[in-house]
N, C-alpha and C positions, 0 to 999 in steps of 0.2 A: 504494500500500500504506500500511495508518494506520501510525503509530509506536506503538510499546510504551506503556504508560503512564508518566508522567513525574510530577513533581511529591511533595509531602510526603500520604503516602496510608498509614492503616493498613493493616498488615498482613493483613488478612482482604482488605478493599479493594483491596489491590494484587491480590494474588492469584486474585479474583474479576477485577480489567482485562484482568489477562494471561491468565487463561483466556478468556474472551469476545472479545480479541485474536487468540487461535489458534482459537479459534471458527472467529470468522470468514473468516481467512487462510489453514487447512486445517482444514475441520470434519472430516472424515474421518477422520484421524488423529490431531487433536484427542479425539474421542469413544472413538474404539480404543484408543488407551491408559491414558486415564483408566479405561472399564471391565474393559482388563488390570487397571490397579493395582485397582481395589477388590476384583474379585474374587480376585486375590493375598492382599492384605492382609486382607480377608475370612474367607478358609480357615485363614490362619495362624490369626487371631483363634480362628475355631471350635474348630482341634484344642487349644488351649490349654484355656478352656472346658470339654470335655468329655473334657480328657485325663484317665487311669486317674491316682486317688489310689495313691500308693505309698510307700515306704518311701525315708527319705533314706537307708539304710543301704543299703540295695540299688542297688549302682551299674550293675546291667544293669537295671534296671527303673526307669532316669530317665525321663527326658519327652524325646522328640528330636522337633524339627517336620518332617512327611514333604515337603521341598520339592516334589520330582515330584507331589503331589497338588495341592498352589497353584500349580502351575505349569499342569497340565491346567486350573483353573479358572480360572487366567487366561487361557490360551488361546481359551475358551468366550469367554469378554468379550470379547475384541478379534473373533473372530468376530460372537460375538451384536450388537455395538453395528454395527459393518459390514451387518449384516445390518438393523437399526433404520433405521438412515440412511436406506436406500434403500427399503425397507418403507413406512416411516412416510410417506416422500417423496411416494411413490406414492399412497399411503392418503389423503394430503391432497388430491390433486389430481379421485380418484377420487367422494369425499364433495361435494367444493365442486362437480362437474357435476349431482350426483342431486340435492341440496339446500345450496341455497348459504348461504353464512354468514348474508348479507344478508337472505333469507327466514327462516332457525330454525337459531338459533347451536346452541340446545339439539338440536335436531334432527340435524345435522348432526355432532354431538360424540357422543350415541348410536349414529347409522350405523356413524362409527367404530368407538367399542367395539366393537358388536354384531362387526363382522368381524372385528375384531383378535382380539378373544376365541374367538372361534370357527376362523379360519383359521389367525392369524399362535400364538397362544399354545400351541396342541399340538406345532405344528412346533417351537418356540424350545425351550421345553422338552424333547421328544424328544433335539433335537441335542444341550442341556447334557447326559443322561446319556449320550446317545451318544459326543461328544466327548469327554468327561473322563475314559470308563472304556476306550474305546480310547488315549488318548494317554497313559494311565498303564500300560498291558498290553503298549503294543506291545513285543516284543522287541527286545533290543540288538541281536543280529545280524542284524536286520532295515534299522537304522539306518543311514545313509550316512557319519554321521561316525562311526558304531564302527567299520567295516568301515576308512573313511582311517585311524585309530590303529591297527589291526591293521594295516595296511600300512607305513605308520615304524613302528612298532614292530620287525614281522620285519626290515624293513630295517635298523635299527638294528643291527642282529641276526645279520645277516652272512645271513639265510635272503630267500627269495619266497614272496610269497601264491600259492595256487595258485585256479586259477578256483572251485574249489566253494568254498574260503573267503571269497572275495570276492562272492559271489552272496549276496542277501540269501533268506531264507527265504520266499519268497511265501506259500505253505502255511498259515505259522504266523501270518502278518500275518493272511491271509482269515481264520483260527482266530477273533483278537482283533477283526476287526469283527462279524462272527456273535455272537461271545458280547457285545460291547459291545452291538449291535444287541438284542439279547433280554433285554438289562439294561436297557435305556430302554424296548422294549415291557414289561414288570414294573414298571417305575416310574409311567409315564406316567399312568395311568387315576387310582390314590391320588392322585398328585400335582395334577392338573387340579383332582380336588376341592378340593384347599387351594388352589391359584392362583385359582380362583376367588371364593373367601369373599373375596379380598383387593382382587386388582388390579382387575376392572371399576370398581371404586370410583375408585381410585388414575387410572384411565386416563380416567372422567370427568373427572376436577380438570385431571387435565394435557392434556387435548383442547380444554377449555374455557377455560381459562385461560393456559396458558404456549403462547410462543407454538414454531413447529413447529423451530427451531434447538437451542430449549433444554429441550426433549422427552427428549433421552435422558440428559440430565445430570439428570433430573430421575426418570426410572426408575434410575440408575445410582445416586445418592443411595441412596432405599432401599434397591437392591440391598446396600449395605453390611452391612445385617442378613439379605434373604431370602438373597443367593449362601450364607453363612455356615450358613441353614438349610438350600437345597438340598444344599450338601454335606454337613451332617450327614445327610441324610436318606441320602444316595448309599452314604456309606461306613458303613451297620447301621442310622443312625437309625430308618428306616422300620420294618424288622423288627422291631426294640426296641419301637417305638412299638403295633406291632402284638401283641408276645408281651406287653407290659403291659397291655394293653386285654383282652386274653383272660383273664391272670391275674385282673385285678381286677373283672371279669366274676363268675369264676368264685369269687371272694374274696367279692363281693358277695351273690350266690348262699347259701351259705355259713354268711356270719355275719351278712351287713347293715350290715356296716362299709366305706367308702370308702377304698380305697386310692390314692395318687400317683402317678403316672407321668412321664415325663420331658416337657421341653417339648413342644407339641404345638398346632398352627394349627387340628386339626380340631375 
């Protein structure tokens, strides 16, 4: 096993050792956390951003950051990069038998895209809405550790749980994947359009150039800004994006005058 880095090493430097340290020593886990944390710190970033201007006088109408939302979207990350790892893993091995480096690097780096874009990229996306709007829905009393606090708690309490309170809600869970499920087919299709305009580009450079360890620290990167945009999109963006485009449609129409609308990849 290598050692840690040693010696007198800037700050960015060190940092960049020791990640490439765990890199290499658990990539797997390495990768899954790191895009937990972005996608975390991503969302918090967003809701700030595009929180409601309001009044300092009005103390229910502050700014509070919705943790459970960066929390689904972190969750998405450490999936989605688990799911990269071995994806991508495959992807390489599968490219380099149809056309191998050695004959057409360029060739070889298309193939990729072409599948990733087409296969891997609806699926990944589907999941992030899938994921995020089921693990923010699901109910409490569906939950295993609310059901444990209901139990010390009664206990506490001089009372017993009784079996229906201890049964989690199946019912209401199957509810919350159904509607998450029909919230990612809704999203999926708009969405694909904007993934598109971006990443085959994105996924040339890093097919072609980096090499296949340092692949998803390298999607994860800019995830720093897209995660940030697919949750605005998740939670209204899209709708927004859409009821502005109609207004100033219809503004245009009108007067012939351009109106602004909120940020927007399309």
């Amino acid at each position: 096993m290598n050692a840690l880095p040693q010696g007198r090493l800037s700050a960015p430097r060190r940092v960049w050792a020791t990640y490439c340290y765990f890199l290499k020593e658990r990539p797997l886990l390495t990768k899954c956390s790191t895009a937990g944390l972005i996608f975390f710190v991503s969302d918090l970033g967003t809701q700030y951003i595009i929180r409601p201007k309001c009044s300092d006088e009005l103390e229910s109408n502050k700014f509070e950051f919705d943790f459970d939302r960066s929390l689904s979207g972190a969750s998405f990350g450490i999936l989605g990069a688990g799911y990269l790892h071995f994806w991508w893993g495959w992807l390489e091995t599968f490219a380099q038998a149809r056309i191998p480096v050695g004959r057409s690097r360029l060739g070889n780096t298309l193939l990729k895209v072409a599948i990733d874009q087409v296969v891997s990229a609806p699926i990944y996306n589907y999941f992030y809405f899938f994921i995020t709007n089921a693990f923010r829905a699901f109910p409490r009393d569906f939950s295993l550790i609310a059901n444990f606090q209901l139990q010390m708690e009664t206990e506490l309490e001089g009372g017993a749980v009784t079996d229906e309170e201890s049964k989690p809600d199946v019912g209401a869970a199957k509810d919350v994947l159904v509607d998450a499920h029909h919230r990612a087919c809704d999203m999926i299709i708009p969405m694909m359009f904007k993934h598109w305009r971006i990443w085959p580009t994105v996924h040339t450079f890093n097919f072609y150039f980096v090499p296949l360890h340092h692949r998803v620290f390298v999607q994860n990167t800019l995830l720093v800004g897209w995660s940030g945009y697919l949750s605005y999109l998740n939670n209204g963006g899209l709708e927004e994006e859409s009821k502005c485009k109609q207004e100033r449609l219809e503004h245009e129409y009108q007067s012939g005058v351009e109106i602004d609308c909120p940020i927007s990849v399309s």
